[in-house]
N, C-alpha and C positions, 0 to 999 in steps of 0.2 A: 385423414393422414395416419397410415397405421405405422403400431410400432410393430416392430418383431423380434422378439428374446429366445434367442438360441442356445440352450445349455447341453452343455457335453463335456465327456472328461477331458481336462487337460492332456495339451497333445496332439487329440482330433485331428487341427487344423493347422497347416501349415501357416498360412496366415489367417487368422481371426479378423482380420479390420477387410479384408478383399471378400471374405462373405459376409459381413457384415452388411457393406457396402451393396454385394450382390444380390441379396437377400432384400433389399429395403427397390432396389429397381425390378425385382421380380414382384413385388405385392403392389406397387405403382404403375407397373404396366398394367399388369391382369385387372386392378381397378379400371383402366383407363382417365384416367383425370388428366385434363390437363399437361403439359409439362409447362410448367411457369413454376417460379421458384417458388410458393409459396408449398407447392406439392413435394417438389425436390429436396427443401429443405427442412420436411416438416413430418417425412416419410423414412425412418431411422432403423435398421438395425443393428441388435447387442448380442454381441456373443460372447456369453458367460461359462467360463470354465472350469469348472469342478474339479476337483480331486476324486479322483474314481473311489477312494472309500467313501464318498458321499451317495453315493448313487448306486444302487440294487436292485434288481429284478426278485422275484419270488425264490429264483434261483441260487442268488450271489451274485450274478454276475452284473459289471461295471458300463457293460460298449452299447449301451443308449443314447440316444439324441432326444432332447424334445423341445419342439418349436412351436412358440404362442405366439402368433400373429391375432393384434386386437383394431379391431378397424369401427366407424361408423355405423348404424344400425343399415344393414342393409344393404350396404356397398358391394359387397358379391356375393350374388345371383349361385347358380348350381355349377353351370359352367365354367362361371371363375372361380370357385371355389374348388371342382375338381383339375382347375388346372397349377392354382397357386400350390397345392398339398404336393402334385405330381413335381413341379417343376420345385419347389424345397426341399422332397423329399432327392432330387436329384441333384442340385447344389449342394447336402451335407454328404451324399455319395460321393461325388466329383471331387469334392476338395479334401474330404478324406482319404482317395482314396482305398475306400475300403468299401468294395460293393455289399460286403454282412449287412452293414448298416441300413440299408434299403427296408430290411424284414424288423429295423431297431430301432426307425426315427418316426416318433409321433407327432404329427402335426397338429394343433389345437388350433380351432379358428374361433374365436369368439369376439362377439359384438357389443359394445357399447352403447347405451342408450341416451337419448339425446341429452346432452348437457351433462352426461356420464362420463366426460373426461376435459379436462383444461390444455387449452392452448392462446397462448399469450397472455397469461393469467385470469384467462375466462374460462368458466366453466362452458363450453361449444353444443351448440344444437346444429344438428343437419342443416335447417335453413341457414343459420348463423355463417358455417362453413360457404355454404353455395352462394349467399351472398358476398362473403369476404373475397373466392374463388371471381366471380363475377368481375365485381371493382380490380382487382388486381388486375385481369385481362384486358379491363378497358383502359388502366393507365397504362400499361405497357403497349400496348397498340395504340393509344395519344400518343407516345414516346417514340414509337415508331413511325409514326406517321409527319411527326415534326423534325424528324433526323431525316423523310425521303427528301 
């Protein structure tokens, strides 16, 4: 269940909660998991906005983006990883518009190792996940199958 932390100067974004939002179904798909809510609700992005005197290049200059998406060990392969980078790096284009941004937003993908990050006050291993992933799909298809 990855998170995604979006920092950029205040302003960026017309709306911050809509890429947010966008941002957290684009590293959900490209994973492929599931959609059952444990993925849904469990797969978050933040978008944190700076004051541009926080934020410098070697240059001075402020109109940076930079995006850490932190997921399970593993979880995307070459191909979702060059299409999560392509497709974030075009959602903070798109909703800035401001295509500069394109040559300004770095995307960090980094991975977790297992039981290297807490959910539901556990510390989670891959198996841990695919088991939890598993169970939840079999009770919501019992629940679907008692409602035909």
């Amino acid at each position: 269940m990855p998170m995604i932390d979006i920092y950029a100067p205040a302003g960026t974004f017309a709306d911050p909660h809509q890429v947010a939002q966008d941002a957290a179904i684009i590293v959900k798909t490209a994973e492929a998991v599931p959609d059952i809510p444990m993925f849904r609700q469990n797969t978050a992005g933040f978008v944190h906005e700076l004051p541009a005197s926080n934020i410098a290049d070697a240059e001075g200059a402020s109109d940076h983006v930079r995006v850490q998406v932190i997921t399970n060990a593993g979880a995307l392969d070459r191909d979702k990883q060059l299409a999560v980078v392509a497709q974030l790096t075009d959602l903070v284009v798109t909703a800035s518009r401001n295509e500069a941004l394109r040559a300004r937003t770095w995307v960090l993908l980094t991975e977790a190792t297992g039981g290297g990050w807490g959910l539901w006050g556990h510390a989670q291993t891959n198996e841990e996940l695919v088991t939890a992933a598993r169970s939840e799909i079999a009770s919501l298809q019992a629940k679907a199958a008692g409602e035909a």
